[in-house]
MARVOGU-608968 format. One record per atom (N, C-alpha, C, O): x, y, z. Coordinates in steps of 0.05 Angstrom, whole numbers, plus 5000, padded with zeros to 4 digits. Each point is the difference from the previous one (the first is absolute). Example, Ala and Ser with C-alpha at 12.3 -4.5 7.8 and 13.67 -1.06 7.14 Angstrom:
2
526448865156 498250245000 501850245000 502150005013 497250214973 501650245001 498550225014 501050225004 
//
This chain:
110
794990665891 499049994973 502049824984 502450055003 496849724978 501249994983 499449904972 498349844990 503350285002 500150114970 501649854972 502449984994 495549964992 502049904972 499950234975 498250094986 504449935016 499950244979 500049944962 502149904990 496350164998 500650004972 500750154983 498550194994 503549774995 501750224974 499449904981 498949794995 502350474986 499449904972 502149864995 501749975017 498549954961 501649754982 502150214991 502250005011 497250184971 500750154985 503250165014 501950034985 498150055047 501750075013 502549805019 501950115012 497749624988 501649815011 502250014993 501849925015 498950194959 502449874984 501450255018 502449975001 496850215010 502350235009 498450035027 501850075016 496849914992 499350125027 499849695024 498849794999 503050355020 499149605019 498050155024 500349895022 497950334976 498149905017 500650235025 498150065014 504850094992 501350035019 497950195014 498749955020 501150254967 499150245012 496349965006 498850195010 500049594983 497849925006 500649825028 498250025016 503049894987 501449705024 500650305027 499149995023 502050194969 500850195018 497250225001 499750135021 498949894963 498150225014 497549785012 498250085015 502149674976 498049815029 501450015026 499050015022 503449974971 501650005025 500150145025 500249945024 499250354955 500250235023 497150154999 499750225009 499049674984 496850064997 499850324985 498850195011 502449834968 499850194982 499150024978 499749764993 499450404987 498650014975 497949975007 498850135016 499949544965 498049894999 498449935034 497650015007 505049935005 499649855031 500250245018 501049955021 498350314975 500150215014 498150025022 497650044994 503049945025 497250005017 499249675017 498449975019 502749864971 499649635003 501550015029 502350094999 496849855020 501349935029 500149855008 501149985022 498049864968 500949645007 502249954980 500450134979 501349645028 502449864987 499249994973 497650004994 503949994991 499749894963 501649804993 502450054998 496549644996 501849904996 499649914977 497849924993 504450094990 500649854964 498849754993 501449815008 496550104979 499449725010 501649984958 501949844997 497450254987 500949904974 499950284991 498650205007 504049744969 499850304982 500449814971 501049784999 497950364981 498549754980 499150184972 497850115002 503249924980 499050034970 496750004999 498649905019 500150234958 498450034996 499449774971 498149964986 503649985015 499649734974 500450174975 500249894978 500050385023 500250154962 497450074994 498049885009 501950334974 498750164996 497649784987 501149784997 497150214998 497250185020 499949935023 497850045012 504149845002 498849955028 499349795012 500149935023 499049954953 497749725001 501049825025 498149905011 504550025000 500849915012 500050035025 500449835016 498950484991 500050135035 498449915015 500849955023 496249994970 498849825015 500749635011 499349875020 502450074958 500749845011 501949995019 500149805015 501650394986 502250145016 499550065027 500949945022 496950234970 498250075038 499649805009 500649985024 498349764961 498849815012 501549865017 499349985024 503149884965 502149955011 501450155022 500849885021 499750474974 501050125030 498149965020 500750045024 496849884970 497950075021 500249675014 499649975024 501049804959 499749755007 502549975022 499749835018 502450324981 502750045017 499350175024 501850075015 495849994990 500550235014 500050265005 500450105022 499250044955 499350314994 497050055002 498149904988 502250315035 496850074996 499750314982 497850084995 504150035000 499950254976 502549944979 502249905003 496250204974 501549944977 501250324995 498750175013 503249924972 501550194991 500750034968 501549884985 497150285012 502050074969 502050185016 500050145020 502549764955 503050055015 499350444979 498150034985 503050115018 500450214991 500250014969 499450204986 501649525003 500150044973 497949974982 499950074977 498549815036 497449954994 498050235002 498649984980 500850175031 498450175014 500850254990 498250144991 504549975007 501250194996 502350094984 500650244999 501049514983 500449974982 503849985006 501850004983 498349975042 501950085012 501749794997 499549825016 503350134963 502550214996 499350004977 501050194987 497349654997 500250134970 499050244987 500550104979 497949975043 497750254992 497849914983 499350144981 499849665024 496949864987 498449865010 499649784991 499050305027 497349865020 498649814973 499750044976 499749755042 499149824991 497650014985 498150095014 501349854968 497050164986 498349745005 497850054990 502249665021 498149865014 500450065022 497550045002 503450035023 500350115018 496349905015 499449795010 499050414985 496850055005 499549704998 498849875017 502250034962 497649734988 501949745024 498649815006 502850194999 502249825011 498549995031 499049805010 501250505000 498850005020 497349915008 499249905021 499550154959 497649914992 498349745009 498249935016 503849934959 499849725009 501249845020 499449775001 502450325017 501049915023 498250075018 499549825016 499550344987 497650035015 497649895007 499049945022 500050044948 497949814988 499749765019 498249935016 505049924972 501049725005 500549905031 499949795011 500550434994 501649975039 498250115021 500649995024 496350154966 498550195008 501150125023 501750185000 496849685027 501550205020 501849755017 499649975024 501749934967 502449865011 502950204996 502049875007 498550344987 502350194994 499050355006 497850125000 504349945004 500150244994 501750294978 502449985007 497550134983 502150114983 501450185010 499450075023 502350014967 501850215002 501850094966 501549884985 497450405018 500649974959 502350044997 500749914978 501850245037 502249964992 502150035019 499250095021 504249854978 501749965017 501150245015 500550005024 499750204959 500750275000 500650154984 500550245006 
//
């Protein structure tokens, strides 16, 4: 499997990613259950709130090589700030829309 993960904007300035990079690693959280390899193809901003930018974001991990896209935990679950993303639904949405069935999801890191 591999995977481009997208975070929010909102968490970069303090979080690098670690504990999402380690639960693909060891196929935990989100990747619980995944038995084939996981490899990192891009980890990548959501462009800022509303989002507007994530489709273009997928587009690009998917143009590299990712065949599932990831919201990273902060997105999905609000995780370290304690505030899930309130486009979250619509983000997914339209990555979907846009990529139909060229991807697959996985909603969060752990």
């Amino acid at each position: 499997m591999k995977i481009g993960i997208i975070r929010c904007m909102q968490t970069e300035d303090y979080c690098p990613g670690t504990t999402c990079f380690r639960m693909a690693r060891e196929n935990k959280g989100g990747f619980e259950g995944i038995e084939e390899d996981i490899e990192v193809i891009g980890f990548i901003n959501c462009g800022g709130c509303p989002g507007k930018k994530a489709v273009l974001r997928a587009r690009e991990l998917v143009k590299r090589g990712a065949d599932t896209i990831v919201f990273a935990s902060c997105i999905q679950r609000g995780t370290p700030i304690g505030y899930p993303c309130p486009f979250a639904k619509k983000m997914k949405d339209i990555i979907s829309k846009d990529l139909e069935d060229k991807i697959n999801f996985i909603d969060y890191t752990h």
